[in-house]
Each structure stands twice: as C-alpha cells, then as structure tokens.
C-alpha positions in Angstrom: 115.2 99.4 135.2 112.9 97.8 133.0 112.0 94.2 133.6 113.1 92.0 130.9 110.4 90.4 128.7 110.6 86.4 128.8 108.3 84.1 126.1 107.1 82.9 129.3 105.8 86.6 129.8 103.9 86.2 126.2 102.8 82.9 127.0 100.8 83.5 129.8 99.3 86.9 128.1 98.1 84.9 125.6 97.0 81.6 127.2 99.2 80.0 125.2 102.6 77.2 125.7 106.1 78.8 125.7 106.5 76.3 123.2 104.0 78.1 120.9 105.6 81.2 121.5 108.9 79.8 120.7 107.6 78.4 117.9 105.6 81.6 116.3 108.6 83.9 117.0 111.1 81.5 115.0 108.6 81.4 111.9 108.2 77.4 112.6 106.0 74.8 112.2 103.7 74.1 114.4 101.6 77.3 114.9 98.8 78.2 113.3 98.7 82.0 111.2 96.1 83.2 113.1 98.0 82.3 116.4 101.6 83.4 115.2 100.2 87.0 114.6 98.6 87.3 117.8 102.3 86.3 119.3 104.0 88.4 117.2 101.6 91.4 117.9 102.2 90.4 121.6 105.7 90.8 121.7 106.1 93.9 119.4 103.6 95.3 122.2 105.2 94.2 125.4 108.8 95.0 123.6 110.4 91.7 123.9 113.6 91.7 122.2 114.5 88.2 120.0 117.9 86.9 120.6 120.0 87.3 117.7 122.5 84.7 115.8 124.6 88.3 116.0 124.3 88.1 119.2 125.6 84.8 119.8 128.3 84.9 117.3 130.0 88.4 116.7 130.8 89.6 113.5 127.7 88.3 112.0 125.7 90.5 109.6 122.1 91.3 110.5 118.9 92.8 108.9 116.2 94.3 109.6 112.7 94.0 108.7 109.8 96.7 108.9 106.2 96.6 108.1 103.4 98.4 108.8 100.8 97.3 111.7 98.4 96.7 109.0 99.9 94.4 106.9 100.5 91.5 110.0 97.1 92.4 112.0 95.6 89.2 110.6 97.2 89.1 107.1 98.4 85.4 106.9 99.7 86.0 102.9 102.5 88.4 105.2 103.3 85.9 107.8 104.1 83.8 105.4 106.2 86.1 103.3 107.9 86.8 106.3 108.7 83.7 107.3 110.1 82.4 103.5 112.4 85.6 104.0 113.7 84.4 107.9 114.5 81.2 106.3 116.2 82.7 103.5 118.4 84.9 106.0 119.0 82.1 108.3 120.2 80.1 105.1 122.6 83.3 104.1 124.0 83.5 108.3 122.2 86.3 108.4 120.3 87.4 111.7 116.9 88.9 111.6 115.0 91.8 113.7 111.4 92.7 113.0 109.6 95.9 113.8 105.9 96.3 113.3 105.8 99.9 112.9 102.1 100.9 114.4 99.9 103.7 112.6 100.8 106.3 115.2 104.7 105.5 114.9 104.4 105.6 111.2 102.6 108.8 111.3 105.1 110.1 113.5 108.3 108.6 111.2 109.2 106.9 114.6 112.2 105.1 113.5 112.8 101.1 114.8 115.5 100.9 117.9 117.2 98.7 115.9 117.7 101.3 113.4 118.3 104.4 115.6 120.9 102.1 117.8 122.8 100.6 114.8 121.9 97.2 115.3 121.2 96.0 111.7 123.4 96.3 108.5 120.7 96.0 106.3 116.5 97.3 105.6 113.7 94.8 104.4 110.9 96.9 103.4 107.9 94.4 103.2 104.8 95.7 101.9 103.5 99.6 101.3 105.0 102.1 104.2 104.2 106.2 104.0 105.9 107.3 101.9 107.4 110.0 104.7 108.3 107.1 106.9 110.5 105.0 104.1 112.2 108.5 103.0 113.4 109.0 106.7 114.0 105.8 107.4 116.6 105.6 104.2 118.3 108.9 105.2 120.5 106.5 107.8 122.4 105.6 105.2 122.1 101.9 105.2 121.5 99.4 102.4 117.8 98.3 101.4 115.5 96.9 99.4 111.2 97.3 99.0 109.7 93.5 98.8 106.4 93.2 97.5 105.8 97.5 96.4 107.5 100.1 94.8 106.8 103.9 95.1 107.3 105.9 92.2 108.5 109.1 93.9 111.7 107.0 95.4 114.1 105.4 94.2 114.7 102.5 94.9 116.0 98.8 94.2 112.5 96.5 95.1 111.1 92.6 94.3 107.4 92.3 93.2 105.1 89.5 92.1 103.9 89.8 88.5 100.8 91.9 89.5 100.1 93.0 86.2 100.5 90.2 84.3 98.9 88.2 87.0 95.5 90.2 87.0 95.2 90.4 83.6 95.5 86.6 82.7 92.7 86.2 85.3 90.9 88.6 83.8 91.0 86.6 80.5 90.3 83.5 81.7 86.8 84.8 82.8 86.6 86.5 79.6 87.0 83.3 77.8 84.3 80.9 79.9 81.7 83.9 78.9 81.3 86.6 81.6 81.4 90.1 79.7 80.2 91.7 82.9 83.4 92.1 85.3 83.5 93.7 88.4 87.3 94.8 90.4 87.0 94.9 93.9 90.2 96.9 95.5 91.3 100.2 96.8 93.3 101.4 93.8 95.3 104.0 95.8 95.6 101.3 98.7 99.1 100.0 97.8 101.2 99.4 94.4 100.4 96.0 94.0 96.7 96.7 94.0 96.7 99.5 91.5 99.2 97.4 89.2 96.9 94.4 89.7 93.7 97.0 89.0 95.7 98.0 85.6 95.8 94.5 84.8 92.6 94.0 84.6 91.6 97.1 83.0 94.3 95.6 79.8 92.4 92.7 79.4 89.1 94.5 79.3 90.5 96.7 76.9 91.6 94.1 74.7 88.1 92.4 74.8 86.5 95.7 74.1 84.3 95.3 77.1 83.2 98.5 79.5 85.5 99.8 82.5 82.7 100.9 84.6 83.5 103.0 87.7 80.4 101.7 89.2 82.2 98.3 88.9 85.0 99.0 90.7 84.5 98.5 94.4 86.1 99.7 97.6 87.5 97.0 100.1 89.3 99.3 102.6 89.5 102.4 104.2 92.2 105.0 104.2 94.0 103.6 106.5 94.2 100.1 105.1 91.7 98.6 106.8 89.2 95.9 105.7 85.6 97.4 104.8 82.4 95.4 104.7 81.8 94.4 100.7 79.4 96.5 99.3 77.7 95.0 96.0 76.9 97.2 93.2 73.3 97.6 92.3 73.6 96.1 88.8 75.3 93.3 89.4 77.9 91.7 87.4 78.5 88.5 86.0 82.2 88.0 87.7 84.5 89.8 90.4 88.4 89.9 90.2 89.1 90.8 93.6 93.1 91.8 94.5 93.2 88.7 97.1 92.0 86.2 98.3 91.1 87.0 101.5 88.7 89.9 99.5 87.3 86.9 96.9 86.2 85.2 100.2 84.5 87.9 101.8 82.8 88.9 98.3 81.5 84.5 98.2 80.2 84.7 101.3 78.5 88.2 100.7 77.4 86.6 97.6 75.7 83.7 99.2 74.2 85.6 101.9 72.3 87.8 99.2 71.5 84.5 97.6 73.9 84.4 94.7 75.4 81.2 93.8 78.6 81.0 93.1 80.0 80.3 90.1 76.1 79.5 88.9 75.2 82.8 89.1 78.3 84.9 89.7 81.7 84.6 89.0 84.5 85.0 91.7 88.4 85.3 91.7 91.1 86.5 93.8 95.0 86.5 94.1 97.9 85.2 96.4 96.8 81.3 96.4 97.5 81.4 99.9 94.8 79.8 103.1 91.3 81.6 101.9 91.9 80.1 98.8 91.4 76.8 99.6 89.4 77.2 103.0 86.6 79.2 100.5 83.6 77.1 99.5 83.6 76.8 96.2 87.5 76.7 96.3 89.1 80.3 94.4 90.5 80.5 91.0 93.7 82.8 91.5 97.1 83.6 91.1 99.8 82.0 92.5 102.5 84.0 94.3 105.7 82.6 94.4 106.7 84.0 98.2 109.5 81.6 98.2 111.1 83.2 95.4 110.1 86.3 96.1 112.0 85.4 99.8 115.2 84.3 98.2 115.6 87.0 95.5 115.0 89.8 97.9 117.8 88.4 100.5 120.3 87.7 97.9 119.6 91.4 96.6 120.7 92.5 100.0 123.0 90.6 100.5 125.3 92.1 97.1 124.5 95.4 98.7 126.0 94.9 102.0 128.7 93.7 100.2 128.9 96.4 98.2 128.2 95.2 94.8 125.1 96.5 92.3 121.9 94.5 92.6 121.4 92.4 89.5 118.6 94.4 88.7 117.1 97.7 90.6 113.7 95.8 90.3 113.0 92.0 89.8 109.4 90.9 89.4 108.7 87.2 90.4 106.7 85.4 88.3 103.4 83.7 89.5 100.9 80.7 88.3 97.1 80.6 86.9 95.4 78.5 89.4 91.7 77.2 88.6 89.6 76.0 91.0 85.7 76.1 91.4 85.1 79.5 92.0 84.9 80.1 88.4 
C-alpha cells in the first residue's frame, strides 16, 4: 500500500516549514509566488492529495481545476489567478482540486484522478490545454468553463481579459508620445490570448498607417511554451509591446545589457500588471488584468451550470486598465 503523503513530507523536500506548505497549498498569505509554485509542483509530484471541504462535509459540491505544467512552472500571473478563483469557490461552499497536467500526461490525454474517479462536479480550464486533451477531457460529460482562452475549434462557454482591446490601447499610447517604430514580442500561435493581444496591436498600427513588419515580430517561446532567450532584431525599433510582463522585463534587461536605455532610447511595454511590473527598473507601462473579476465571473458561470441553468453569456471578457509607468 502506498504510504500516505503528509505536508510534513513536502516540507522537508523542500527545506521549508509545514507552515509554509500549509500556507502555499491553501492559496494564503504569507508565501511568496516563487515559493508557492515550488510547493505546489512538489506535491502534484509526490501525489499528495488536499483535504476537501467535500470531504469533511458530504453533500458539498466540488470542482476541479486543470492546467498545464507550463503555465505554474514559475508563472506568478497563474498563481495568482488561481488563487482569486480558490477564494471565489471557497466563498460559493465549493471545494477545490488541482491537477497540473505535465507535458507527457497532456500528450498522452491522461485524464486527472479526480476526473476518472468522479470526484468533482465541475471543470475549470485555466489557461491554453491541447486541444486533444480538453476534447477528451469534456467527453465525461461534466459541466465546464475555459478561463483565460478560448479555442475556436470547440465549443465552449469561456471568461477572458480584454486582450484585444487591451493591446491595442497600449499600442496607441506609444503611438501618441512619438514612436512610429513598434516592435511585438510573442509567439502568436502560443496561446489565444497572445494572438488576440498580437491582433491588437496590429489594429492600432493599422489605424496609424504605420508598417506591420514580420521582422518586428519576435519570438519569446518555443513550441512547447517555454521561455526563449530575447533575440533583438537587427534594425531596431523605437518601442516593444511585449504580451507580458514577465517578456517586457526580460526585453529591459536585454535592452540594458546591449546598452539601450530605456525609455531614452527605446520604448518598452508589457501586459498583466502583475510582480515584474513593478519589480522592473524603469517600472512597466501595461495593462491591468482584472484576475479578481475574472475569478468571480468564471465560478459564478459554473456554478449556474451545475445547477443546471444557461450561463449568462457563452463568453464574457473582463475588462482591464491602462497603466503608465516609466517604461515608456
């Protein structure tokens, strides 16, 4: 028989407190990002399985949450989406259980044990899956929703940020302090949210009359989904909307290793408002996301679908805010 994983067990893998474990399990304070995705990580690996408010009081509805290895292996804007949706659930009496689905799992459409074993009444898609995996996964029958992508082969009911809108407006506001030279930096074909946030600011190009250079738009991952080092182009630009901010920071401090300042010299911007943003030096302009809207509308959605009622809309797209900070 398998021996029971404990936090304890987690703990001492990591060097860390049980306390901290505790603590980056539940979503709460207390933790830092980088710390609560090496816990979660931990525990997905070692297959300990999180106590449930089901669990403890029977009847009780629960959900179930899968996303892709990618998105959590050091993506703070997820852990925080993540945990804006577990408080949301909590708030609704609704249990949660998480499964990082890793790339060979998700090549193989290995489904979650929750899901094969009937444990959860609900799905939480959060961010882009294969396409193969979310078909097979919605084949069990169960009610779902897509939070932060879409696919346009399925369909399905999904909550997004204003991607489109959101680029574009960005776009403009670097349009209007003088750059005419505008560089994307993002793996169209990477996710929905990139491509809708590439077509963005294509629009506002368009509208200015300026060029669309494909030399201009610059890859920041590999096929798999995986950060790449920033390559600059060899005529440079005069400004860089990059699809997040963690990209915006890596393109400033590519910048300022080549000698570039930044916004002196060249322009940068990026999108989420969330940790690089601020920890960047000079600060990013960017685009807010509203997670905890984004959070509330998806559970609610759920929720009427359990319940068997229509969503209030198949999709619902979350406004954000312009933010400007020094970067630009």
């Amino acid at each position: 028989m398998a021996k029971t994983v404990r936090m304890s067990d987690i703990a001492k893998r990591l060097g860390v407190s049980t306390v901290s474990v505790s603590k980056g399990l539940a979503g709460k304070d207390g933790v830092s990002e980088e710390l609560r995705a090496r816990i979660l990580a931990a525990a997905q690996e070692m297959g300990y399985q999180m106590p449930t408010r089901a669990q403890q009081h029977s009847g009780g509805k629960s959900i179930g949450i899968v996303v892709a290895d990618r998105f959590f292996n050091e993506n703070a804007f997820y852990y925080s989406l993540y945990r804006c949706v577990l408080n949301c659930a909590a708030a609704a009496d609704l249990s949660v259980l998480m499964e990082i689905v890793f790339p060979q799992a998700e090549k193989n459409c290995t489904m979650p044990t929750f899901l094969v074993n009937h444990k959860v009444d609900g799905l939480i898609f959060m961010g882009e899956i294969d396409r193969r995996y979310l078909a097979a996964a919605i084949q069990h029958g169960l009610p779902f929703m897509l939070l932060d992508f879409y696919d346009d082969a399925i369909a399905a009911d999904c909550v997004l940020s204003d991607n489109t809108s959101g680029s574009y407006m960005i776009t403009e506001h670097l349009i209007e302090t003088g750059r005419r030279n505008i560089a994307f930096v993002g793996s169209v074909l990477s996710t929905s949210s990139i491509m809708d946030r590439y077509l963005g600011y294509v629009k506002a190009l368009l509208r200015a009359r300026l060029p669309v250079r494909p030399d201009w738009l610059i890859e920041d991952r590999d096929s798999r989904g995986i950060f790449i080092p920033i390559t600059l182009p060899v005529e440079m630009p005069d400004a860089f909307v990059c699809n997040c901010d963690e990209v915006a920071f890596n393109v400033v401090e590519t910048l300022k290793r080549r000698g570039y300042r930044v916004p002196q010299d060249v322009a940068v911007t990026g999108y989420d408002d969330f940790r690089y943003s601020t920890i960047c030096n000079p600060p990013l302009t960017t685009h807010r996301v509203d997670v905890e809207a984004m959070a509330r509308t998806v559970v609610a959605q759920l929720c009427r679908k359990m319940a068997h009622k229509q969503p209030l809309a198949p999709t619902v797209v979350i406004p954000g805010a312009f933010v400007r900070r020094e970067s630009t």
